[in-house]
C-alpha positions in Angstrom: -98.8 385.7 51.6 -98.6 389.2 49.2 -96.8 391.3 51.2 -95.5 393.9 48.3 -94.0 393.0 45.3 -91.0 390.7 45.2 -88.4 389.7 42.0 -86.2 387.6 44.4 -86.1 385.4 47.5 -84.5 387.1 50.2 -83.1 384.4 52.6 -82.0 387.3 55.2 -85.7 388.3 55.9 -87.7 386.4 57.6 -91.0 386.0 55.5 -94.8 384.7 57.1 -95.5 382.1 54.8 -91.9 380.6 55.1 -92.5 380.9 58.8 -95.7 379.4 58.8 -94.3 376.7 56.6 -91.7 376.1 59.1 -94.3 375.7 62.3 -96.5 373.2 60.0 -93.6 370.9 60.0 -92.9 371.9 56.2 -89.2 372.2 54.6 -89.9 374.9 52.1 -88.5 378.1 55.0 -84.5 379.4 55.5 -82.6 379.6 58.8 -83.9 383.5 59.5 -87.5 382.1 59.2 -86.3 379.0 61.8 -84.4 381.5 64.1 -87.8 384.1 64.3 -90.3 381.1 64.2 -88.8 380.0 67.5 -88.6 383.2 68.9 -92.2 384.0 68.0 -92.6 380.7 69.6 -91.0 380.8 73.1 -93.1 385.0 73.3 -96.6 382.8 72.2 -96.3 379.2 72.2 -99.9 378.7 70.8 -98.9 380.4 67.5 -97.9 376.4 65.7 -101.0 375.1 67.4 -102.8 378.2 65.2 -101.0 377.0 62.2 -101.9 373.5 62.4 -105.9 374.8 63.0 -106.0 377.2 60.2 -105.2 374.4 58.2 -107.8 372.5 59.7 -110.7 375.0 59.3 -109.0 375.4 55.6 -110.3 371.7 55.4 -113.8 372.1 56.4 -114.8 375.3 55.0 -113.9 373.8 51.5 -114.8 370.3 51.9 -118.7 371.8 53.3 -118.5 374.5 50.4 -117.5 371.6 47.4 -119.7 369.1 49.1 -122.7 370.1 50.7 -123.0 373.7 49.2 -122.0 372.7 45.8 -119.2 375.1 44.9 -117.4 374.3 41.9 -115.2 377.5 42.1 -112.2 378.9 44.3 -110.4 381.7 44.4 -107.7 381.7 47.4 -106.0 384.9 47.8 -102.4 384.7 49.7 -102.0 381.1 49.7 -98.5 380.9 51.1 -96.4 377.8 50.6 -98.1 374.7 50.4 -98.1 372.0 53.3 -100.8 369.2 53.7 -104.3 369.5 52.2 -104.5 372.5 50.1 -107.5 374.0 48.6 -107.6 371.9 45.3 -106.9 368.7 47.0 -109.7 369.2 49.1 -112.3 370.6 46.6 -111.0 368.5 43.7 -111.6 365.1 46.3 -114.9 366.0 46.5 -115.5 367.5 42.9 -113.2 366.6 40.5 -114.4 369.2 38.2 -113.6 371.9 41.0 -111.7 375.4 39.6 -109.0 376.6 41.9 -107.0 379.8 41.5 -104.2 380.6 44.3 -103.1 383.8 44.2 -99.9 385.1 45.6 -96.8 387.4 45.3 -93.8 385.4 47.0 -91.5 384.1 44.8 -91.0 381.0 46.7 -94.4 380.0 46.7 -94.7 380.7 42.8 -91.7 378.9 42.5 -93.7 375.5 44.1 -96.7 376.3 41.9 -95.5 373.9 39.0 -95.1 371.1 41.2 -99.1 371.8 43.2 -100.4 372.0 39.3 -98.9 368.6 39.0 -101.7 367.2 41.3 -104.6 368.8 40.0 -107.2 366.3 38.6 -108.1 366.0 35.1 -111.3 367.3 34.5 -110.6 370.3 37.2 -108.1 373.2 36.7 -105.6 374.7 39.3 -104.0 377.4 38.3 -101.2 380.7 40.3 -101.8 384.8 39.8 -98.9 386.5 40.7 -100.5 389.2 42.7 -100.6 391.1 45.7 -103.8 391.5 47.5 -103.2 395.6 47.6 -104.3 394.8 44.2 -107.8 393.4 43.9 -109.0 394.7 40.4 -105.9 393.3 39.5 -106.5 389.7 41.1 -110.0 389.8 39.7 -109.6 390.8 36.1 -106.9 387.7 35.7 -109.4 385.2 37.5 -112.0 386.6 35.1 -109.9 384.6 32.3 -110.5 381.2 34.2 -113.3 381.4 36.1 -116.6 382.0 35.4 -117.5 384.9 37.5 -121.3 384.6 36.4 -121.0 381.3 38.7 -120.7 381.2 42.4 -117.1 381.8 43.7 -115.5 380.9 47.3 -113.4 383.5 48.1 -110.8 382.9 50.3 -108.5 385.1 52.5 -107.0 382.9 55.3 -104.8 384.4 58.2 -103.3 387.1 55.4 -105.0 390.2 55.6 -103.6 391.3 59.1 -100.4 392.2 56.7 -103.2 394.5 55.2 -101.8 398.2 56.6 -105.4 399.9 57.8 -108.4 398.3 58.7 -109.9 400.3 55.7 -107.7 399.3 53.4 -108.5 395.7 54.5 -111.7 396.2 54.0 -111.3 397.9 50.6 -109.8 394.5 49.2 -112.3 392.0 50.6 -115.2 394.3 49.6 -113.6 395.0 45.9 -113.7 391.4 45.5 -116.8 390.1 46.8 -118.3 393.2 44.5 -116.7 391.1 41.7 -118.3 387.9 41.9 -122.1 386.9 41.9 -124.9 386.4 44.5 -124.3 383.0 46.0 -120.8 383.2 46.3 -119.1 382.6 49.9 -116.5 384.5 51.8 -113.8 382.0 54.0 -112.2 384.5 56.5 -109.9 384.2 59.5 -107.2 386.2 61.1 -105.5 386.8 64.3 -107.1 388.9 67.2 -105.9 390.9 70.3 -107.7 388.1 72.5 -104.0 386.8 73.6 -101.6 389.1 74.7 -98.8 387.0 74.0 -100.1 386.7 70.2 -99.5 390.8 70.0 -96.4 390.8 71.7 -95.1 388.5 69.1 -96.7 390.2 66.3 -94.7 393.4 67.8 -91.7 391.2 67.4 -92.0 390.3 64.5 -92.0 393.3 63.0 -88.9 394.7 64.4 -87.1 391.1 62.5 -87.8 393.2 59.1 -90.6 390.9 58.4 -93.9 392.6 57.0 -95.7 393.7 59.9 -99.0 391.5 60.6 -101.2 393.5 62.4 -103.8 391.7 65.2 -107.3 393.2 65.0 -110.3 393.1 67.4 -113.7 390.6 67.3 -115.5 393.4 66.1 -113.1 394.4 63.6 -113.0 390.7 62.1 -116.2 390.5 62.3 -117.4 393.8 60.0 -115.4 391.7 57.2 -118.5 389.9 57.0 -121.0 392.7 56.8 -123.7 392.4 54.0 -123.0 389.1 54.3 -125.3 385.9 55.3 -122.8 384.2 57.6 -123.1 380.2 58.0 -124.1 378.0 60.9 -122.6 378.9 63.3 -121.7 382.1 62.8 -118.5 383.9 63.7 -116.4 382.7 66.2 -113.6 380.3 67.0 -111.8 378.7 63.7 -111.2 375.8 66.3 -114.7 375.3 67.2 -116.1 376.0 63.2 -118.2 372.7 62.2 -115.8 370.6 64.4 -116.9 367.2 65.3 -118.7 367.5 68.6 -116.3 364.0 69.9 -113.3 366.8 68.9 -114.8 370.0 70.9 -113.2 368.6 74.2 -110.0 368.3 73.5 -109.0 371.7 71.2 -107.0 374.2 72.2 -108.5 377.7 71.6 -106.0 380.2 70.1 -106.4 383.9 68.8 -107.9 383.2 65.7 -111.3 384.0 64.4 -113.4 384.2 61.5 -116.2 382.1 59.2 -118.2 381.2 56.2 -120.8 383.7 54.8 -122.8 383.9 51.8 -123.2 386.4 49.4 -127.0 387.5 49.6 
């Protein structure tokens, strides 16, 4: 996740995306990241069951944007390290043709790029920025050189933009970039909320470890993201409950994580 500007991986601060990593079952996260994911844990013990669903909703927002909609670009901004599924497995399955850009500031995770570009299909192109999202003219001028940004776009900002210091300055970002790309481009947005008290109690945590701070917002607040925006069936809500199979509803566990699909009028 961009977090500020990084030359070298420190293995005495805990970092997000290693953490994240670490409660997706991955191997790519250090013992600080192990020590803090567990604490975050025992404070919030829902926060791996958001992991694994963000990963899920990852899944169906681009398989219904590649498949149904017909969206042949992605630009997926603070990837974090990858785990099962990413973005250009999922959109190059469906269209082989599909052009993914991940964009991201950790060393680690640009450091596992090579080996992700490894399984990109022939006829589609996956390709790394390194760039912070504090930075979106930035971000957008170096995806101008591999996408087509007269073409429809899926922007993507998954479960990063809480690190984002004001709510205006989140805004700023997702609004310089969705100014970038054309009508009939989609946003794919989720972030933590203040729902669960035990979700902003870790977050508070966390940020006394040294981590970058990751700031839970309200509904409302997630939801403005979406302004001027045509958001998809059905609407903005519950990343669990997003174009889940109706046999799945039942059984899901709701966590503090909200967000959606919109297009670009």
């Amino acid at each position: 996740m961009p977090t500020g500007h990084n030359t070298e991986i420190r293995t005495d601060i805990p970092h997000s995306a290693r953490i994240w990593n670490y409660w997706m079952g991955g191997q790519d996260n250090y013992d600080i990241d192990r020590q803090v994911g567990d604490a975050s844990l025992e404070i919030d013990p829902d926060i791996g069951e958001m992991a694994t669903e963000s990963r899920r909703f990852l899944i169906r927002a681009v398989s219904h944007l590649a498949g149904e909609v017909g969206v042949r670009q992605f630009l997926d901004i603070g990837t974090g390290l990858p785990t099962m599924q990413n973005t250009h497995e999922v959109a190059q399955n469906i269209a082989p043709d599909a052009r993914i850009v991940y964009v991201d500031n950790d060393p680690l995770v640009l450091t596992h790029a090579r080996a992700l570009l490894t399984s990109t299909t022939d006829e589609g192109v996956t390709t790394y920025i390194e760039a912070d999202f504090n930075t979106p003219e930035q971000i957008i001028e170096a995806a101008h050189n591999i996408l087509n940004l007269t073409q429809p776009v899926g922007v993507m900002f998954m479960g990063v933009l809480g690190h984002a210091q004001t709510y205006d300055g989140l805004l700023r970002i997702v609004r310089t970039v969705m100014a970038a790309v054309p009508s009939g481009s989609y946003l794919v947005y989720w972030d933590g909320t203040t729902d669960s008290p035990y979700y902003v109690r870790m977050c508070e945590e966390y940020a006394k470890s040294g981590g970058v701070p990751y700031i839970p917002r309200t509904q409302d607040q997630l939801r403005g993201v979406f302004d001027g925006l045509d958001l998809l069936e059905p609407g903005f809500g519950k990343i669990t409950h997003w174009r889940r199979p109706e046999i799945e509803l039942a059984t899901v566990r709701d966590v503090a994580a909200y967000g959606g699909v919109a297009r670009k009028p």
